[in-house]
PARODO-665978 format. One line per 2 residues: number of its first residue (from 1); their letters; for each residue x, y, z of N, C-alpha, C, CB. Coordinates in Angstrom, 2 decimals, m for minus. Glycine has a CB too. Layout:
N
NUM	A	X Y Z X Y Z X Y Z X Y Z ~ ... $
This chain:
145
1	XX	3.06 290.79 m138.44 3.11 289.45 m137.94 4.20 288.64 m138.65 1.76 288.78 m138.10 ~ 4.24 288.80 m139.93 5.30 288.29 m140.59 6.96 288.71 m140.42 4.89 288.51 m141.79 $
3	XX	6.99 290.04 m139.97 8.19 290.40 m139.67 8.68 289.86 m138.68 8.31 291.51 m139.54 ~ 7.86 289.75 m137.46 8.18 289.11 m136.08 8.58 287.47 m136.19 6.77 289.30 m135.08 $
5	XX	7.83 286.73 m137.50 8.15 285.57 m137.37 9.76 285.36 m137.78 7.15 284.83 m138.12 ~ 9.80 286.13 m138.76 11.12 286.48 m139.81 12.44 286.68 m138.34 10.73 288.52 m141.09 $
7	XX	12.13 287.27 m138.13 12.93 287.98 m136.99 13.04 287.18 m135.78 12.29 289.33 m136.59 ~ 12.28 286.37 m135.25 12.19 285.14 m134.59 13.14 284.11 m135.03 10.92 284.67 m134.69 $
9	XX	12.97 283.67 m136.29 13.78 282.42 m136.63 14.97 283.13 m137.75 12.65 281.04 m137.41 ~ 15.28 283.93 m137.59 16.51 284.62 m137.93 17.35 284.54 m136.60 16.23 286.18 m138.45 $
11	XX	17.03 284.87 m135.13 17.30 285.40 m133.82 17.33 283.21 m134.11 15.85 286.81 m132.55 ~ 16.97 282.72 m133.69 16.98 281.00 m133.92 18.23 280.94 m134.49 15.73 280.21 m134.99 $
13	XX	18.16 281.12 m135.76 19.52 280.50 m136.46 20.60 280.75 m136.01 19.75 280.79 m137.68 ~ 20.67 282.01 m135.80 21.70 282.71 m135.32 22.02 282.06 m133.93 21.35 284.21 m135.29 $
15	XX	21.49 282.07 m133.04 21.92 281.00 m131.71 22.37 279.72 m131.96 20.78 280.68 m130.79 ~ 21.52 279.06 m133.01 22.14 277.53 m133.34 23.25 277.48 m133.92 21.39 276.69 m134.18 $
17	XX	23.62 278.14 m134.67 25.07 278.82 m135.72 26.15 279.33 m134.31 24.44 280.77 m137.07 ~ 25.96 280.38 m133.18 26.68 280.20 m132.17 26.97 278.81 m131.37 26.20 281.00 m131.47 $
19	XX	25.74 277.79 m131.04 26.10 276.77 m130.76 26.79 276.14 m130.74 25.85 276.42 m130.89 ~ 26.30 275.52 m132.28 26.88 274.89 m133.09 28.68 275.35 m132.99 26.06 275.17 m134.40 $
21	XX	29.23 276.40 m133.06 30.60 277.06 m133.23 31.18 276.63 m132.12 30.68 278.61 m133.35 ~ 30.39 276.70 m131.09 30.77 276.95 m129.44 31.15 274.88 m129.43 28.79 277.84 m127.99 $
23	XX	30.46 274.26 m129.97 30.33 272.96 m130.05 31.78 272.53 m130.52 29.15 272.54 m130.97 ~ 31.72 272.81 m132.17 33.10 272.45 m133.21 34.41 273.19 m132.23 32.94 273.42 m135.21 $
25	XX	34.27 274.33 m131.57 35.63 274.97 m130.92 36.09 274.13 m129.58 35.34 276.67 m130.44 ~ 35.27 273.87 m128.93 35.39 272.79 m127.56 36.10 271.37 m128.31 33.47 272.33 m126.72 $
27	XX	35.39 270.98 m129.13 35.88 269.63 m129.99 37.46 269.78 m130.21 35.06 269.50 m131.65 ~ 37.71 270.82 m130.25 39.23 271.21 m130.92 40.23 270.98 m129.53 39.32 273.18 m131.63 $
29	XX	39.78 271.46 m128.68 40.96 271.36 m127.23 40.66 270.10 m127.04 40.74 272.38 m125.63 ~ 40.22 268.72 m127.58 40.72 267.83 m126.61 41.30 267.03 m128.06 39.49 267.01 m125.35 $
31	XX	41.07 267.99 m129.13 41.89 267.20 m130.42 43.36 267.02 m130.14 41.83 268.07 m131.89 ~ 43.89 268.50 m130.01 45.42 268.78 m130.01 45.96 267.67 m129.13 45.84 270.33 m129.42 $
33	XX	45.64 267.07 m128.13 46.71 266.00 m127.47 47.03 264.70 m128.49 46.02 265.35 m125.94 ~ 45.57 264.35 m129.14 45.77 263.35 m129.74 46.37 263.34 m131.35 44.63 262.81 m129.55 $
35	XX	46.44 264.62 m131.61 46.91 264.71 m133.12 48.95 264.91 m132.94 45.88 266.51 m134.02 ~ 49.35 264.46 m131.89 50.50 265.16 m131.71 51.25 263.81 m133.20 51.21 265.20 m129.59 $
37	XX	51.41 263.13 m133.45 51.96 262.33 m134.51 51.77 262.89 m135.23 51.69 261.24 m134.81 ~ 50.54 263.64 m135.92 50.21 263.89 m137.20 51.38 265.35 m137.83 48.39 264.24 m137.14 $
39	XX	51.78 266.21 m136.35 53.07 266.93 m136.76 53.98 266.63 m137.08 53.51 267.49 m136.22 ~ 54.99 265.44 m136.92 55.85 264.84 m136.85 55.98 263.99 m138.23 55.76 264.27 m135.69 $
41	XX	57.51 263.71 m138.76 57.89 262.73 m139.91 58.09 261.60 m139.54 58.97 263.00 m140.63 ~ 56.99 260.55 m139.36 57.55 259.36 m138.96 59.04 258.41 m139.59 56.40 258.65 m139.12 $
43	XX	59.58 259.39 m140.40 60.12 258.75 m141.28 62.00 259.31 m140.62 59.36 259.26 m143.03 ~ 61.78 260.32 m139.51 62.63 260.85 m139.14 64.16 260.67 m138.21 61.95 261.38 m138.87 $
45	XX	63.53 259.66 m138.04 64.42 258.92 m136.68 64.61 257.51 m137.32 63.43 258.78 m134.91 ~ 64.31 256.81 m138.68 64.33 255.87 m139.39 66.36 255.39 m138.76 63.78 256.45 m141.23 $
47	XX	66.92 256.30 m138.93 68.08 256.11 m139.46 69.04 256.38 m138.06 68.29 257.09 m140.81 ~ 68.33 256.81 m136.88 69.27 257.04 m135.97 69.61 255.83 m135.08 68.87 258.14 m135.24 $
49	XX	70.56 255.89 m134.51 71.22 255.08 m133.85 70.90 254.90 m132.17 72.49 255.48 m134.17 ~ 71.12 254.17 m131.33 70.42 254.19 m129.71 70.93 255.47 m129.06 70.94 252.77 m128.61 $
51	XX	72.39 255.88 m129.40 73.12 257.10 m129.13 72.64 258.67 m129.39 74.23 256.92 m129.84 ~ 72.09 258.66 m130.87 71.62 260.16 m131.29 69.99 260.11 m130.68 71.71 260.47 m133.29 $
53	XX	69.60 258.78 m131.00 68.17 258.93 m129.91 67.70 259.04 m128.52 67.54 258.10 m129.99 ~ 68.74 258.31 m127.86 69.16 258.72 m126.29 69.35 260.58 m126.16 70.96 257.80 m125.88 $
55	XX	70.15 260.96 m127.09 70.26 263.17 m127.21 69.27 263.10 m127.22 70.88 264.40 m128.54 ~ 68.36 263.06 m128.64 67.03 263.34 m129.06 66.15 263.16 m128.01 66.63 262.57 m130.15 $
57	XX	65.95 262.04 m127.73 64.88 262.57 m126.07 65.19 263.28 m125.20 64.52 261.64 m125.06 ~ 66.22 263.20 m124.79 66.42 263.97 m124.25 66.19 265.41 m124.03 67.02 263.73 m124.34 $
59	XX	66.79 266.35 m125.29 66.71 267.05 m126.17 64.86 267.62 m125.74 67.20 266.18 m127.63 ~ 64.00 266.43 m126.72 62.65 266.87 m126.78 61.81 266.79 m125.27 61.96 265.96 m127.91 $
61	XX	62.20 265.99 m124.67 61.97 265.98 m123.27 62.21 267.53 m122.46 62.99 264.83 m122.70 ~ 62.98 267.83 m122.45 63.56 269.04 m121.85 62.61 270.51 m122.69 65.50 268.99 m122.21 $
63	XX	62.43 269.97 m124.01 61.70 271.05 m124.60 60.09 271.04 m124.10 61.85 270.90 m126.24 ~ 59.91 269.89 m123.88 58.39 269.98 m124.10 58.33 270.47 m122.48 57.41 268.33 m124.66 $
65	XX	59.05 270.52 m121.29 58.93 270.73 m120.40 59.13 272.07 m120.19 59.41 270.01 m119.89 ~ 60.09 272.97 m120.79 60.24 274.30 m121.52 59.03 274.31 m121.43 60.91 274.53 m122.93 $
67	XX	58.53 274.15 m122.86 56.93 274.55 m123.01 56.00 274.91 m122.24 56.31 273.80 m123.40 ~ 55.99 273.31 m121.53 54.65 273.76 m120.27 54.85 274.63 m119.32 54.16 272.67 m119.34 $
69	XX	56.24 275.01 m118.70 56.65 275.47 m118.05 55.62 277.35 m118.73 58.34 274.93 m118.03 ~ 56.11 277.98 m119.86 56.01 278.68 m120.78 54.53 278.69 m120.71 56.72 278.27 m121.94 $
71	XX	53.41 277.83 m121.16 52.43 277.56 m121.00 51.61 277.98 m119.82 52.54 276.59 m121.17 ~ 52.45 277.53 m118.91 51.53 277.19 m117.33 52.18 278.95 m116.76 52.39 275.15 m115.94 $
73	XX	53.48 279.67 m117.05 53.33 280.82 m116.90 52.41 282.04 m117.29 54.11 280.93 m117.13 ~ 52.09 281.75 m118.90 51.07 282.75 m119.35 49.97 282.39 m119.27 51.15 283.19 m120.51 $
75	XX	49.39 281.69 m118.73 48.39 280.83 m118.21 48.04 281.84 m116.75 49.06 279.05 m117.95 ~ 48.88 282.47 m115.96 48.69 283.21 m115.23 48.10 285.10 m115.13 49.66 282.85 m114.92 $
77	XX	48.75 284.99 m116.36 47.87 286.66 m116.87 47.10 286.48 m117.44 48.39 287.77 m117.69 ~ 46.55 287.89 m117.33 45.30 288.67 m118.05 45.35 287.61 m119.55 45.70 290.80 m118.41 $
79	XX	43.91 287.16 m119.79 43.89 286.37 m121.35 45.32 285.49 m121.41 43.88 287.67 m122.86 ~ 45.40 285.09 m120.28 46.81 284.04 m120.49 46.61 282.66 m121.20 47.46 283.57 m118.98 $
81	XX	45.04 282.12 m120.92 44.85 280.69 m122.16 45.18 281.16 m123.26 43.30 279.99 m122.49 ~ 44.15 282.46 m123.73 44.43 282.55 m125.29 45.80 282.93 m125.79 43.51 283.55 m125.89 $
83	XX	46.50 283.52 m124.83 47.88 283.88 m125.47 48.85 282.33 m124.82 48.58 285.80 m124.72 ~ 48.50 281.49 m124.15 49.14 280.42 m124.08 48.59 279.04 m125.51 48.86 280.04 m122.40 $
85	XX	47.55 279.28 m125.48 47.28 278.42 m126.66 47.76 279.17 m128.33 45.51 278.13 m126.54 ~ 47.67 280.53 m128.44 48.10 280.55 m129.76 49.60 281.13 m129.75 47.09 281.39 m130.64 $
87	XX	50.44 281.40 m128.77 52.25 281.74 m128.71 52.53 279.70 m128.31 52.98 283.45 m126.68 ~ 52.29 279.06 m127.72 52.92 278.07 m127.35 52.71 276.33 m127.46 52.94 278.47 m126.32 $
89	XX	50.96 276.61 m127.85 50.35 275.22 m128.39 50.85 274.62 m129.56 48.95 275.33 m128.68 ~ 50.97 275.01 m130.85 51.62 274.40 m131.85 52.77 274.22 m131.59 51.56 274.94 m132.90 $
91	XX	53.59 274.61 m130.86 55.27 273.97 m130.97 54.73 273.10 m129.69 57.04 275.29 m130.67 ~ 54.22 272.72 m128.82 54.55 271.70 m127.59 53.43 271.09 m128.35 54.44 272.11 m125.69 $
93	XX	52.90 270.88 m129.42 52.25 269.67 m130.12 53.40 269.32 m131.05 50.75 269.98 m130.96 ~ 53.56 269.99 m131.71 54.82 269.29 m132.14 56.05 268.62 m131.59 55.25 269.98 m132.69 $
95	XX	56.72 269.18 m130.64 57.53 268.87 m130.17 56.72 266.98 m129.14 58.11 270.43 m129.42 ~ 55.89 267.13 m129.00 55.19 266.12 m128.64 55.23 264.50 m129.40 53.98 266.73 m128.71 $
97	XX	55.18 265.36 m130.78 54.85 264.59 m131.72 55.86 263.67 m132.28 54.36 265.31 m132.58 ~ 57.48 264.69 m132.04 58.86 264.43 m132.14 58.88 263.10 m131.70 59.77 265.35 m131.37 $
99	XX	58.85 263.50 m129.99 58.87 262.93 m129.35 58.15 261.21 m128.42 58.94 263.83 m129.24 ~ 57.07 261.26 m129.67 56.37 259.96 m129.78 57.52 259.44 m130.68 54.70 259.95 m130.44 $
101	XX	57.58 260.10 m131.73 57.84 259.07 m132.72 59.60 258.63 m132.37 57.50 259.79 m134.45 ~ 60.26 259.42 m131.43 61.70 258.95 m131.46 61.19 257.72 m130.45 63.09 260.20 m130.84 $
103	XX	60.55 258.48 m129.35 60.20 256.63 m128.53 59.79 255.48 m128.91 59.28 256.48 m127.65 ~ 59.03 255.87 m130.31 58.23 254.56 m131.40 60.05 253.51 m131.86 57.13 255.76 m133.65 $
105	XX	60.84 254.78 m132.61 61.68 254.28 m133.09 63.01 253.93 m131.74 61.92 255.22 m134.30 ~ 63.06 254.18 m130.44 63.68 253.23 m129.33 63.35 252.04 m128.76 63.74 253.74 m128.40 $
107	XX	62.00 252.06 m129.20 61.62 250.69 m128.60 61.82 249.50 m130.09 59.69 250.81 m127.87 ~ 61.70 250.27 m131.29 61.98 249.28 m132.46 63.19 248.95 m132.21 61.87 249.76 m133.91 $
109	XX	64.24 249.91 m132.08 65.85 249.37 m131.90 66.05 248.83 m130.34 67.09 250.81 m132.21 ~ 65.22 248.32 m129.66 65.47 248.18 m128.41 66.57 248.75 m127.77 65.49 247.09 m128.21 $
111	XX	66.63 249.57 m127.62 67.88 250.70 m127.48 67.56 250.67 m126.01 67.79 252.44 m128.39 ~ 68.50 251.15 m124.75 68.49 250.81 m123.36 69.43 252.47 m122.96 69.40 248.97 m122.97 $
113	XX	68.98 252.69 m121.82 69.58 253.80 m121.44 71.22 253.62 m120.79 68.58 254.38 m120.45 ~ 71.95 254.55 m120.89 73.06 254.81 m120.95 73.36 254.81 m119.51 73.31 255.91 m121.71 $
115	XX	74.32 254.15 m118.56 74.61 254.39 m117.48 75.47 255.49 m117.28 74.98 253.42 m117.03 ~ 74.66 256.30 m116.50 75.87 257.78 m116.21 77.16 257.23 m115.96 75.55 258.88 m114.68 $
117	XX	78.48 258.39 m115.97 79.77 257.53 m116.48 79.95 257.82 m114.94 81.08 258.11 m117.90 ~ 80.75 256.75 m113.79 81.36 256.41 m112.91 82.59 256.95 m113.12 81.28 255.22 m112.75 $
119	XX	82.82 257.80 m112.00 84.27 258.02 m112.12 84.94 257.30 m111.27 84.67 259.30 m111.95 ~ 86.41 256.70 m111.60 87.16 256.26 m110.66 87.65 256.98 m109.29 88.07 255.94 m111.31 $
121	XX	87.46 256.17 m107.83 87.81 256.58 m106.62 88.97 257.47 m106.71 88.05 255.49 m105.79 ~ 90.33 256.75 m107.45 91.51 257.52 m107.60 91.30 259.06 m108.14 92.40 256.74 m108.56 $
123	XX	90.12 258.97 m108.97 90.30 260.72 m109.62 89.36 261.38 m108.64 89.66 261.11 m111.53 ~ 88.60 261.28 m108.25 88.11 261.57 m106.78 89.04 261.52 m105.50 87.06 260.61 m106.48 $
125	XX	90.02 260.91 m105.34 90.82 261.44 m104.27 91.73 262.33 m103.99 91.25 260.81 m103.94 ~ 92.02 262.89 m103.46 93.15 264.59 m103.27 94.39 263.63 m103.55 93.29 265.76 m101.16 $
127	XX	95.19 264.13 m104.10 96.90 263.30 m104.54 97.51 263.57 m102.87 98.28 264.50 m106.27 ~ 98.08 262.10 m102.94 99.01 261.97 m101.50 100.04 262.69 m102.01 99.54 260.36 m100.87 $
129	XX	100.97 263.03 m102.81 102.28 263.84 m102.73 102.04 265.09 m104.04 103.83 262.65 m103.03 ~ 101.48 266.04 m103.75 101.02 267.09 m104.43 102.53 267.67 m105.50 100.36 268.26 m103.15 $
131	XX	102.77 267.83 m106.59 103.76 268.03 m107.31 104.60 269.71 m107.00 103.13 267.78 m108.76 ~ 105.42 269.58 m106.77 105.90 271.18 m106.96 105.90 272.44 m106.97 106.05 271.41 m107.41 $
133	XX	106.62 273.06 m107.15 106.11 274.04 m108.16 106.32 274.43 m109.87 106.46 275.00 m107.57 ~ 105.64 274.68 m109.76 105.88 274.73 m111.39 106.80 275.81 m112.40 104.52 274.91 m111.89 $
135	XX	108.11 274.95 m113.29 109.13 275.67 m113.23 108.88 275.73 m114.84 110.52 275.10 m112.47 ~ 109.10 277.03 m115.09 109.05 277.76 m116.80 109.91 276.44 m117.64 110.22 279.77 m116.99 $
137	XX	109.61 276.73 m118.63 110.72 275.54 m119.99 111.67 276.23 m119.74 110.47 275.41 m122.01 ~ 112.53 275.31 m120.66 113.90 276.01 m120.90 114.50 276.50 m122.33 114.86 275.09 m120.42 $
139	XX	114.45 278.15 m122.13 114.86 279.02 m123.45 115.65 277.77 m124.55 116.18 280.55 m122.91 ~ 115.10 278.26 m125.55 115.63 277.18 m126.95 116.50 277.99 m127.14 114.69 276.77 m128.45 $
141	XX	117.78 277.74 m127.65 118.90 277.91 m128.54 118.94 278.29 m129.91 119.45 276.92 m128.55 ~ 117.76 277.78 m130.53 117.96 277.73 m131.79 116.60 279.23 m132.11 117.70 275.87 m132.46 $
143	XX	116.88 279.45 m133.30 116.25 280.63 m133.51 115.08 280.54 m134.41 117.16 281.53 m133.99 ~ 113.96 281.17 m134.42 112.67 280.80 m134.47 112.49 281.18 m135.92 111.72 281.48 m133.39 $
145	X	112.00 280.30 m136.96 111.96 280.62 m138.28 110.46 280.99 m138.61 112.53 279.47 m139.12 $
């Protein structure tokens, strides 16, 4: 009788101890979005200018889209979460994290986006009198030291 009880609340713990695990591991996937700062040096982008931070998003923008891209592919095979969460989750949290903090530090410098460069009509138009042909230099005289 005593063994069975033993063995009862041994078989107990042991389920609450899975629970419990199953509980703290769920807690963890909705951590990673919000810890994305805590990767990052806030101290990193202190010093850049509207120009190197305009790259820089850029830059991290394009990566973090990499990522998901990367993500949302192995996401398609066999065990593709678990090999998408431990090959690709820590760098697109980080890179996340970059990427807060360069936008923290664009909106401190009120920094404004760059108008793509306009080219002039003239370099866009075909030349009205097309040049020549093109005639070799003319042999030097003097002798090559």
């Amino acid at each position: 009788m005593a063994a069975l009880i033993r063995y009862r609340l041994r078989t107990c713990c042991v389920a609450v101890a899975l629970l419990a695990a199953g509980f703290a591991l769920s807690g963890c996937a909705g951590i990673s979005e919000t810890v994305a700062p805590a990767f990052a040096d806030p101290a990193r982008y202190e010093l850049y200018d509207c120009k190197l931070l305009e790259a820089e998003r850029k830059g991290l923008a394009n990566r973090t889209a990499d990522l998901q891209r990367l993500m949302d592919k192995a996401q398609t095979g066999a065990g593709g979460a678990v090999v998408s969460e431990l090959a690709y989750r820590n760098d697109y949290v980080a890179v996340r994290g970059h990427a807060q903090m360069a936008d923290d530090a664009w909106r401190r410098n009120k920094c404004r986006e760059t108008p793509p460069e306009a080219t002039p009509a003239a370099a866009l138009a075909p030349a009205a009198n097309p040049p020549g042909p093109i005639k070799p230099a003319p042999k030097s005289t003097r002798a090559m030291r």
